[in-house]
N, C-alpha and C positions, 0 to 999 in steps of 0.2 A: 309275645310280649305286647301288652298294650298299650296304644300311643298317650304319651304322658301330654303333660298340658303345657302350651311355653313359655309359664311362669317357673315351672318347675324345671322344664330342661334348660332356661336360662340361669336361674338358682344352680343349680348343678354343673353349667360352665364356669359361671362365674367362685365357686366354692375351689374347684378345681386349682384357681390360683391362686389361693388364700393360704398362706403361714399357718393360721389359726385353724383349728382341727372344727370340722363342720359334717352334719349329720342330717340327711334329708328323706320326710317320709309323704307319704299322700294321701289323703282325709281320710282313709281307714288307718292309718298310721303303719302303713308296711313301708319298710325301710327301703328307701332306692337308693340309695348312695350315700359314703362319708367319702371323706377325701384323703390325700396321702398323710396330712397330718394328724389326722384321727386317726390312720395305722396305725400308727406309733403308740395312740394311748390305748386302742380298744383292742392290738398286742393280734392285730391280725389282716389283711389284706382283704379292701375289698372284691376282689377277684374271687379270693377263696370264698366269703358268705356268700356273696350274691344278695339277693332281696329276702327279707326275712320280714314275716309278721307281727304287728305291736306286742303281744303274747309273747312271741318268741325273742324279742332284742328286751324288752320289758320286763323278763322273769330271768331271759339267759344271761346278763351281767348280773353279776352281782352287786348290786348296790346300798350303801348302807350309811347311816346317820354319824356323829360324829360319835354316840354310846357303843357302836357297832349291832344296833337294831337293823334290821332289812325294812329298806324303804317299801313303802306301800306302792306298787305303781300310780296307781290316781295321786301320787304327792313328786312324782318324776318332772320337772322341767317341759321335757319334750312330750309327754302327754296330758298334761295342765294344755300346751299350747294343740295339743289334736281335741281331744276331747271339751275343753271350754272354750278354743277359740280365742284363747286370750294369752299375753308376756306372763313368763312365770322364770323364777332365778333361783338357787340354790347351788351350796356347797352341797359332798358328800365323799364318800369313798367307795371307786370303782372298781371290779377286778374283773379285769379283762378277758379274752378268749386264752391268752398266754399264761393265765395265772397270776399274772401280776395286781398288786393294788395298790390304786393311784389315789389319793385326794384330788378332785377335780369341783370345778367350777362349774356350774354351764346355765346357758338362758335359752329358752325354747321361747319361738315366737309363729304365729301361725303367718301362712302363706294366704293372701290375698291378692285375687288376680285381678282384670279389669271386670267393672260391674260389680264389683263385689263378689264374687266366685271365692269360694274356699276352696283352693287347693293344695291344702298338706299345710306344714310345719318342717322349721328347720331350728336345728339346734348348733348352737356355738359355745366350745368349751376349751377349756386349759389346765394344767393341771397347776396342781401348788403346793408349797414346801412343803412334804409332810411333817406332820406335829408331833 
């Protein structure tokens, strides 16, 4: 495994204590970690994935508009924030590794480290009433 960077292994202690279900990946956009309260929404442990690449978290939920269209990835929160670099926010509805489908919320922001280094994105989300 290759040594991460310690914006990111900081990001990922501090996610670790957080309520709020959190999602962390590294400037290629491969998944290093969500936290225990993202199990709960993404209906799977991450022990059991392990690290997965933007392709594969990107295409493997199912994610979809409020018409029940399939989100385009380039229109995704968390790779708005790998890919441009930049805060991106949207609802949508998720269906997890368990099958299940969530409305969720979420805002991907990219990870900037000192000097300005890009180091990955992390995404913060919740879920909400369904309609």
């Amino acid at each position: 495994m290759a040594q991460k960077e310690l914006e990111v292994i900081l990001a990922r202690q501090l996610t670790s204590y957080l309520s709020i279900p959190a999602f962390i990946v590294d400037p290629d956009g491969t998944l290093l970690f969500y936290n225990e309260a993202a199990e709960a929404v993404l209906g799977r442990r991450f022990g059991e994935t392990g690290e997965l690449a933007l392709a594969e978290w990107a295409n493997g939920f199912e994610q979809t508009d409020e018409s029940g269209a399939r989100l385009d990835p380039a229109d995704q929160p968390l790779v708005v924030a790998v890919t441009q670099r930049r805060p991106a926010h949207r609802q949508f509805w998720l269906r997890g590794f368990d099958g299940m489908r969530r409305h969720v919320e979420v805002t991907g922001l990219p990870l900037i480290g000192t000097g300005g280094r890009y180091v990955g994105a992390i995404a913060y989300f919740w879920t909400l009433p369904n309609a």
